[in-house]
C-alpha positions as CSV (number, residue, x, y, z in Angstrom):
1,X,98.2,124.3,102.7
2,X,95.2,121.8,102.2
3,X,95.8,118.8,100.4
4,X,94.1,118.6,96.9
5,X,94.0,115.0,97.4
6,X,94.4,112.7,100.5
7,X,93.6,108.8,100.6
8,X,93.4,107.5,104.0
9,X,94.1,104.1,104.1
10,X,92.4,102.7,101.5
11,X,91.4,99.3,101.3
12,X,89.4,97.7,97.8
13,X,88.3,94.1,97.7
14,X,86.0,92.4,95.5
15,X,83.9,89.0,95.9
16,X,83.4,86.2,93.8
17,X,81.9,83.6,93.5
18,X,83.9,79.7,92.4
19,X,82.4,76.5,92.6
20,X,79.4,75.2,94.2
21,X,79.0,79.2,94.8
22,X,81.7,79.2,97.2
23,X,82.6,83.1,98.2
24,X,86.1,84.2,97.6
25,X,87.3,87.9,98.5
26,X,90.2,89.4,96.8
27,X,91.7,92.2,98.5
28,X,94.3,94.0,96.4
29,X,94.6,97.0,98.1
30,X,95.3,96.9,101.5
31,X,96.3,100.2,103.0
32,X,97.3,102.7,101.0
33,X,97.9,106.1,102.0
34,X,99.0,108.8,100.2
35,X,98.5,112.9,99.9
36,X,98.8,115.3,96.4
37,X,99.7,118.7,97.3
38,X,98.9,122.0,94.9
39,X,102.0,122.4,92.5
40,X,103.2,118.7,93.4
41,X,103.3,116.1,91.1
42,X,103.4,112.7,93.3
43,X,103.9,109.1,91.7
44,X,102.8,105.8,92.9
45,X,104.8,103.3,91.6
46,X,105.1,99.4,92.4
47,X,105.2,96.3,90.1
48,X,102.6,96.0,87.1
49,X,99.4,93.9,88.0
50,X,99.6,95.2,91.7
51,X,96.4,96.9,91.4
52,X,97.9,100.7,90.8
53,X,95.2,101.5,88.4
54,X,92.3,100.6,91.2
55,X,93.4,103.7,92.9
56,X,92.8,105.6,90.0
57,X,89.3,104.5,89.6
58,X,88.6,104.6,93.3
59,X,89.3,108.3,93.1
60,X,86.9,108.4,90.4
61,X,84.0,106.2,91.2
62,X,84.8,104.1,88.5
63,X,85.3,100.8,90.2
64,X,82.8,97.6,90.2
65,X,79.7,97.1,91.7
66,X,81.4,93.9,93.4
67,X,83.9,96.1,95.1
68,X,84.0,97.3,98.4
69,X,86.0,100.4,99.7
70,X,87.1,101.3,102.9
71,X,88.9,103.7,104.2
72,X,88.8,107.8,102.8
73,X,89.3,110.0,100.1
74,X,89.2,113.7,100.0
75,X,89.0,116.4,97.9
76,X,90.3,119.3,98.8
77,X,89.8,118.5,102.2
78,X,86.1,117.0,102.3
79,X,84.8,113.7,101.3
80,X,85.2,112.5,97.4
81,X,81.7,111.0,97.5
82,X,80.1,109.6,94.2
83,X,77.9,112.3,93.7
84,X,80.7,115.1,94.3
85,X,83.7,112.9,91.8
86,X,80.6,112.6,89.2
87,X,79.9,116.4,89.5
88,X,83.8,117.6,89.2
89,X,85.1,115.0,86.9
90,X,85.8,116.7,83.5
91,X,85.7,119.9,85.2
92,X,88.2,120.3,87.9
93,X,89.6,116.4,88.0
94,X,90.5,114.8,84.7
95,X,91.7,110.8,84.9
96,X,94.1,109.9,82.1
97,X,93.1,106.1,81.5
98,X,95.9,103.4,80.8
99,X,94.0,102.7,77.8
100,X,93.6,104.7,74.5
101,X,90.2,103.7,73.4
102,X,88.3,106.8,75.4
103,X,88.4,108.9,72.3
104,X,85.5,109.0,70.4
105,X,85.4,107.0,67.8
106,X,83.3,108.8,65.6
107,X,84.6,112.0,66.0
108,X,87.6,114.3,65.0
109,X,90.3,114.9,67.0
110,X,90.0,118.6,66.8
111,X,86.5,119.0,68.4
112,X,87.4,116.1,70.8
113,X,90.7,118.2,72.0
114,X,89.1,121.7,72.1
115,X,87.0,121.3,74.9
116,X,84.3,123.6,76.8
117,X,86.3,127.0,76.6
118,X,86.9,126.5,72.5
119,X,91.3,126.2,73.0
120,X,93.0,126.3,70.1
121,X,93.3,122.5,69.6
122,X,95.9,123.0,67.4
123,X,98.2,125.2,70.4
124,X,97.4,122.1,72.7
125,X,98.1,119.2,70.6
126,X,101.8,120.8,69.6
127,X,102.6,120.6,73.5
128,X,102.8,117.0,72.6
129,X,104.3,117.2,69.5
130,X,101.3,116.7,67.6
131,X,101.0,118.6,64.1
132,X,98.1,120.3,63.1
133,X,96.8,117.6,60.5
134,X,96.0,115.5,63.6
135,X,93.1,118.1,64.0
136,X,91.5,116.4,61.3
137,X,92.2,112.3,61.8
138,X,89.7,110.5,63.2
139,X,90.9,108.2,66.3
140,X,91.4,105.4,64.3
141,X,94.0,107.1,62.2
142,X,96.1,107.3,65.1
143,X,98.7,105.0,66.1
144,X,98.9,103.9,69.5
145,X,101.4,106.9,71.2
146,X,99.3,109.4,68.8
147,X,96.3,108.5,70.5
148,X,98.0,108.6,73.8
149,X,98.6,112.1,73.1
150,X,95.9,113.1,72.1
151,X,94.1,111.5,75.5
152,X,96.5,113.5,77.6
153,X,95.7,116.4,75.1
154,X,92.3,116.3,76.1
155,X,92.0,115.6,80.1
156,X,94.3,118.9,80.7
157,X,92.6,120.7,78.1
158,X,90.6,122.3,80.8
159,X,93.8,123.2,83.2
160,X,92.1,120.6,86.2
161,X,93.1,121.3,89.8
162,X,93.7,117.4,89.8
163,X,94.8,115.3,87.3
164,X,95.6,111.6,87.7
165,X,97.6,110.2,85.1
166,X,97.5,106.1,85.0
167,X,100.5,104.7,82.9
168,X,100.6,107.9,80.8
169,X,103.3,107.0,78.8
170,X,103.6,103.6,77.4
171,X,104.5,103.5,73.4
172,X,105.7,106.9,73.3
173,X,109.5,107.2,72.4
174,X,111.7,108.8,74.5
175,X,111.1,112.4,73.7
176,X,107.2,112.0,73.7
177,X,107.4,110.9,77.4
178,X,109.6,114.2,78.1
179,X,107.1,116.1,76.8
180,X,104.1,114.4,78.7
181,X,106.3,114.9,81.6
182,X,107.2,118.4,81.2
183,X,103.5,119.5,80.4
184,X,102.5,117.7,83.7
185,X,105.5,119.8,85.6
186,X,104.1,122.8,83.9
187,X,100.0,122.6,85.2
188,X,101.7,122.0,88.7
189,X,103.7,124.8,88.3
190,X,100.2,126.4,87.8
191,X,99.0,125.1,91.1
192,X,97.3,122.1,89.5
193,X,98.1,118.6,91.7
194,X,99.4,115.3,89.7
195,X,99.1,112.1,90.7
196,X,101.0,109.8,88.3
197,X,100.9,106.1,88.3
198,X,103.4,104.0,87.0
199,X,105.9,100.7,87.1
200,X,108.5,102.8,85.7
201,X,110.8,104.3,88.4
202,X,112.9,106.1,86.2
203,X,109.4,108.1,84.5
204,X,108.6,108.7,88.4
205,X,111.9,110.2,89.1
206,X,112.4,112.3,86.4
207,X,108.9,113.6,86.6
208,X,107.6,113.5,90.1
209,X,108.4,115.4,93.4
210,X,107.7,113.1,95.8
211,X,107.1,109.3,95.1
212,X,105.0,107.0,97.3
213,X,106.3,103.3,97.2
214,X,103.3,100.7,97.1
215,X,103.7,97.0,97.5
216,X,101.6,93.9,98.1
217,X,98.7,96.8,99.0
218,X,100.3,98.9,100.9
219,X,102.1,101.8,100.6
220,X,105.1,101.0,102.7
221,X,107.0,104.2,102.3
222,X,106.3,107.9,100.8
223,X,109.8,109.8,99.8
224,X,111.4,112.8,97.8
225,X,112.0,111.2,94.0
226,X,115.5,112.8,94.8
227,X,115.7,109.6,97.1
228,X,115.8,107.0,94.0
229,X,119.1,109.4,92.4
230,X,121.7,108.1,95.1
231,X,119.1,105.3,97.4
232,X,119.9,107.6,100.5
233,X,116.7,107.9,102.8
234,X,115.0,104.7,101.6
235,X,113.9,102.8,104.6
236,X,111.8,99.8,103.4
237,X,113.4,96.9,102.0
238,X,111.3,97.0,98.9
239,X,112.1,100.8,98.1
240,X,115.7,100.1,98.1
241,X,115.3,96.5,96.3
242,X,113.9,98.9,93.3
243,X,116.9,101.2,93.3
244,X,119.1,98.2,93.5
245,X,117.5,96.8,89.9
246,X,117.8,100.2,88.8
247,X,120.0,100.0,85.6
248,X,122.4,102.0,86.0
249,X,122.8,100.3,89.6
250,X,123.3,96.9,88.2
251,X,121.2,94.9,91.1
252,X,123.9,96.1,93.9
């Protein structure tokens, strides 16, 4: 079965300029590789501020006009260029920013959740345990893991083949995040693809099928999440340093 999603080794710098105009490249991606298969959700984790989230945009066409990309990215088995990510985003791909200040400011949550084939917005924010007085706030009535909600609410509104899912959960409680979780389980149950990026091994375990280990750049090893229960099958040294810290583990 054809990947929904492969990146090829991806590479992403980005010049600037210092003093005197010298020229300084940054490179923090340096070869990642990684595939999403239908009915697979598949994390990326690695430490926070290691450029995770320039993945995300990558896929998307989002990034900087001082970046440079190497490397490829398909969709469904051709190229992702520009013009093809502009022309399925929304539609068939939906990215679930780390932020919370997408939403439209000026407009309901209702209409913002109910999206091109007129869902009950009400049915989709109680998959997140959302009431139905949420319909009615504007985003600025939200608190921060209401807001997440209702983003997540939103991007899989449509049922998207892909869906990539940058820090989805941060200042949800506990049961929130199972619920996030679960909903993403179910649309790859439906043949949908998730990518999920996180720092949070324990999220990526419980959540994802397969997890893809990235560190200083690279992604130095791709594995079953069954691999972080017991740290059996872990070759890199990295992978099985973050089982080690593990709680639960104690730093072994």
């Amino acid at each position: 079965m054809e990947p929904i999603l492969t990146v090829e080794h991806l590479s992403i710098s980005f010049t600037r300029y210092g003093r005197w105009l010298s020229r300084v490249e940054l490179r923090p991606i340096r070869d990642l590789s990684l595939t999403v298969e239908p009915g697979q959700v598949a994390a990326v984790v690695g430490a926070s501020g290691s450029g995770k989230s320039l993945l995300a945009h990558a896929i998307f066409h989002l990034l900087p006009r001082n970046s440079r990309v190497e490397g490829n990215i398909l969709y469904d088995g051709a190229p992702l260029t520009p013009q093809r990510a502009a022309a399925l985003r929304g539609r068939e791909m939906a990215l679930i920013p780390q932020g919370v200040t997408c939403l439209d400011p000026m407009m309901k949550v209702g209409p913002q959740v109910r999206g091109e084939r007129l869902r009950s917005s009400r049915a989709l924010l109680a998959r997140y345990g959302l009431g139905p007085e949420v319909e009615d706030l504007y985003p600025f009535e939200l608190s921060g893991g209401m807001a997440r909600r209702v983003l997540i609410a939103t991007a899989t509104a449509e049922s998207p083949r892909l869906i990539v899912a940058d820090e989805p959960t941060p200042g949800l409680d506990v049961q929130a995040a199972r619920q996030v979780l679960g909903r993403f389980r179910e649309l790859a149950e439906e043949g949908a693809g998730v990518l999920l990026i996180t720092h949070d091994l324990e999220l990526a375990r419980a959540g994802a099928h397969k997890v893809a280990v990235f560190h200083e750049g690279r992604t130095v090893e791709e594995v079953p999440a069954r691999c972080f229960q017991t740290g059996q099958g872990l070759a890199h040294p990295y992978s099985q340093a973050l089982w080690r810290a593990m709680p639960e583990n104690e730093f072994l």
